[in-house]
N, C-alpha and C positions, 0 to 999 in steps of 0.2 A: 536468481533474482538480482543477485550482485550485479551482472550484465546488463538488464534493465536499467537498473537506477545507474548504473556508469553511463548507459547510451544517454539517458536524459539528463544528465550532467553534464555532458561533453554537445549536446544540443543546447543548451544554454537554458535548460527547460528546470531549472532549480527548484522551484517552488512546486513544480508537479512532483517529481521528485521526493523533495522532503514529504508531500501527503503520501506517495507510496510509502513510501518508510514507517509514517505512524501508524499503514492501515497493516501491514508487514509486521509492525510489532506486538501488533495487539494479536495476533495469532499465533497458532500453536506452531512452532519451525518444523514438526516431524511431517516427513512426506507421506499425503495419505492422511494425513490426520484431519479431523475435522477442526473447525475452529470454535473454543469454548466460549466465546463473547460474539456468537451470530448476531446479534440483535443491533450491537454497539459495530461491528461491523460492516452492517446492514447502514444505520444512520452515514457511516463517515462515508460510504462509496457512495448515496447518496448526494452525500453534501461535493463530494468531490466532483461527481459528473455534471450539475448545477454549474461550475466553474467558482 
């Protein structure tokens, strides 16, 4: 993921960026794992693809 958000920082793409980051945060880091705030993750991918 580190890679991602490097590529779209070095794209000049900041603000995309930082929404990956909070939607990244809000989830569980273990690979495989599901994420325990589906709901609230659900809203922000949402709000994100709206722009």
């Amino acid at each position: 993921m580190s890679d991602l958000l490097g590529r779209l920082e070095d794209a000049g793409c900041n603000k995309t960026a930082d929404k990956v980051m909070t939607i990244l945060l809000d989830c569980n880091p273990k690979q495989g794992s599901q994420c325990e705030k589906a709901s609230l993750i659900g809203d922000k991918m949402r709000k994100f693809e709206k722009g």
